[in-house]
C-alpha positions as CSV (number, residue, x, y, z in Angstrom):
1,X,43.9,71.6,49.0
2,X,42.4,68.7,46.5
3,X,39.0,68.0,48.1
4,X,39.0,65.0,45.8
5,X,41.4,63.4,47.6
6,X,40.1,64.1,50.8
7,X,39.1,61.3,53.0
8,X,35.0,60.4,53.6
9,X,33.7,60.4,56.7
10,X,30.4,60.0,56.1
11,X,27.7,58.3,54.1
12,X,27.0,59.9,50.9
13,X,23.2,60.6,50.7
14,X,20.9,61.2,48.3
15,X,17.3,62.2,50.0
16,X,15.9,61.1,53.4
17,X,12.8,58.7,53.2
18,X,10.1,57.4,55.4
19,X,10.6,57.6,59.5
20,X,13.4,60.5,58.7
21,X,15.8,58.2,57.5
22,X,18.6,59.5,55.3
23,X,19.5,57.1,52.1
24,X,22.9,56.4,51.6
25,X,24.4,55.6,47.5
26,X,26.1,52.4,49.4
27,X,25.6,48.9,48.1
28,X,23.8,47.0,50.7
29,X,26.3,45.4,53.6
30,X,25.2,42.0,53.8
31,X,26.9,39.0,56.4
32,X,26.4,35.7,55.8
33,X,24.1,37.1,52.3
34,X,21.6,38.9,55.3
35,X,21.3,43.1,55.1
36,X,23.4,43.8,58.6
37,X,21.1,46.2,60.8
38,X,23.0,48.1,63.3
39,X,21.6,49.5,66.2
40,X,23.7,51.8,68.6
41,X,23.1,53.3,71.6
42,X,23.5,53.5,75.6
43,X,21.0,52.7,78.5
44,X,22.1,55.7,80.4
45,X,20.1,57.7,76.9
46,X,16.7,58.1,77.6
47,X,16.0,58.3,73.4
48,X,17.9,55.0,72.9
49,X,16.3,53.2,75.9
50,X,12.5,54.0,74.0
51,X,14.1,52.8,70.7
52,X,16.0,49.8,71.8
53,X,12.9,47.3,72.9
54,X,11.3,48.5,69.8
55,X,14.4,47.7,67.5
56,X,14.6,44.1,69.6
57,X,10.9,43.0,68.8
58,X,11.5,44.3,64.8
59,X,14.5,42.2,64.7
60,X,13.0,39.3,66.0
61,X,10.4,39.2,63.3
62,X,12.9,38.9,60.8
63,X,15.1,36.2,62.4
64,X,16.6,34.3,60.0
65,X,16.0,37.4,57.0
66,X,18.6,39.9,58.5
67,X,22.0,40.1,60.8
68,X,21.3,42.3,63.9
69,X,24.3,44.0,65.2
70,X,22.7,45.0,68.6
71,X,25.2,47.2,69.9
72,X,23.8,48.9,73.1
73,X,27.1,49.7,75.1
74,X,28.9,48.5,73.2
75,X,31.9,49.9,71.0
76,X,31.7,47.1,68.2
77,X,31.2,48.1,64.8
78,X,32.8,51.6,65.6
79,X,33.9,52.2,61.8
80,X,30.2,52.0,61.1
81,X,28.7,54.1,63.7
82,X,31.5,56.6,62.8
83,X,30.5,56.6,59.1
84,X,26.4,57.0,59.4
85,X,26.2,58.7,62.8
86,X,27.3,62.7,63.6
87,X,28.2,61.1,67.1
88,X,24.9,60.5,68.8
89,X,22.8,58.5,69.8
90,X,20.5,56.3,69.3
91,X,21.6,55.5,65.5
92,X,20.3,53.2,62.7
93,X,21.8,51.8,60.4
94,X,19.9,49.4,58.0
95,X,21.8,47.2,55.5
96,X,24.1,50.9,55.1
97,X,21.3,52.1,52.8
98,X,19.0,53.4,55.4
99,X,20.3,55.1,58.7
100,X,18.8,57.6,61.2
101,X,20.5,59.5,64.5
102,X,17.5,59.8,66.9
103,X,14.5,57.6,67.8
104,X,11.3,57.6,66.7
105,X,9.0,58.8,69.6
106,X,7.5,61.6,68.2
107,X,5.6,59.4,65.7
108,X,5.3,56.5,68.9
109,X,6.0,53.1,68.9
110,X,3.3,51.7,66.7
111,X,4.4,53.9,63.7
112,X,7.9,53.4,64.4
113,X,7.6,49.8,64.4
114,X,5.7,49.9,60.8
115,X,8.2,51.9,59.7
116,X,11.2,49.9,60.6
117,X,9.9,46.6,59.7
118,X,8.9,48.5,56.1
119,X,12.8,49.4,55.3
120,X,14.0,46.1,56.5
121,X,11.6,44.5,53.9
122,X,12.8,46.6,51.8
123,X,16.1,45.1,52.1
124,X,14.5,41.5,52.6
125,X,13.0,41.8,49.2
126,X,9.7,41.0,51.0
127,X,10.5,38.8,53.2
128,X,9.4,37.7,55.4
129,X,5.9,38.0,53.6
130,X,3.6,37.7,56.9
131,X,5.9,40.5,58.1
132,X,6.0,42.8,55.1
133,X,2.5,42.4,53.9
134,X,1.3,44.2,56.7
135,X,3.4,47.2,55.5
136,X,3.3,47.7,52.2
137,X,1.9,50.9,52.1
138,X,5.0,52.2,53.2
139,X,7.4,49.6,51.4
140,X,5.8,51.8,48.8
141,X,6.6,55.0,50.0
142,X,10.3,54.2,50.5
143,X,10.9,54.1,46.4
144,X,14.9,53.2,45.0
C-alpha cells in the first residue's frame, strides 16, 4: 500500500489553540473575499442547542466581515463537515483554519463568546475593530 497516495480525509493539523480548537495547514476559505464560518449541528443535540444562539449573536457582530454557513439541520456544506469533523456534533469550522467538535460550555458562554469572536478577528485582520478590541488578549494568544 503507498500511504502517499492515499486519499485525505481530514484537516491536517498542526497544534490546537485557544477554546480547544485544532489549527488546520489550510489556506483560509473565503466567499465573496469573507473567511466562511461553518457551524453544524442539530436541535435534537443538547451541546449544539447551547452553542448555536452563541455562534448566532458572534456572527451577527461581524456582519458584513465574514460568510456564516449556519447549518443547523441542515446537510449543506457536507464535504466540509466531513473534512474537519470525526462525525459529531456541534462542529466549527472557522475560515478552515480554526475548527472544533464540541461546544464550549464548560468554559460558559461569556468565555466562549470572547473566544469565538477572538479567532474570527483573527481571520478579519481586526475587524471589526469595536469587536476585536475587546479581545485582544486572546487574538494574542492564538499566534500563526
Amino acid at each position: 500500500i503507498n500511504l502517499e497516495e492515499a486519499p485525505k480525509s481530514k484537516a491536517q493539523t498542526e497544534k490546537s489553540t485557544i477554546g480547544n480548537f485544532s489549527v488546520s495547514t489550510d489556506a483560509v476559505c473565503k466567499e465573496n473575499e469573507k473567511p466562511i464560518i461553518y457551524f453544524f449541528g442539530s436541535k435534537s443535540c443538547p451541546h449544539c442547542a447551547w452553542e448555536h444562539p452563541v455562534m448566532e449573536k458572534v456572527a451577527k457582530d461581524f456582519e458584513g466581515y465574514i460568510s456564516f454557513h449556519n447549518n443547523m439541520d441542515s446537510d449543506k456544506d457536507s464535504e466540509v463537515f466531513a473534512k474537519y469533523s470525526q462525525g459529531g456534533i456541534p462542529t466549527l469550522v472557522f475560515g478552515c483554519k480554526y475548527f472544533r467538535m464540541g461546544s464550549g460550555e464548560e468554559s460558559g458562554e461569556e468565555e466562549e463568546t470572547k473566544v469565538l469572536k477572538a479567532l474570527i478577528c483573527k481571520l478579519t485582520e481586526n475587524q471589526p475593530t469595536n469587536v476585536c478590541n475587546s479581545v485582544q488578549d486572546l487574538i494574542n494568544q492564538i499566534g500563526e
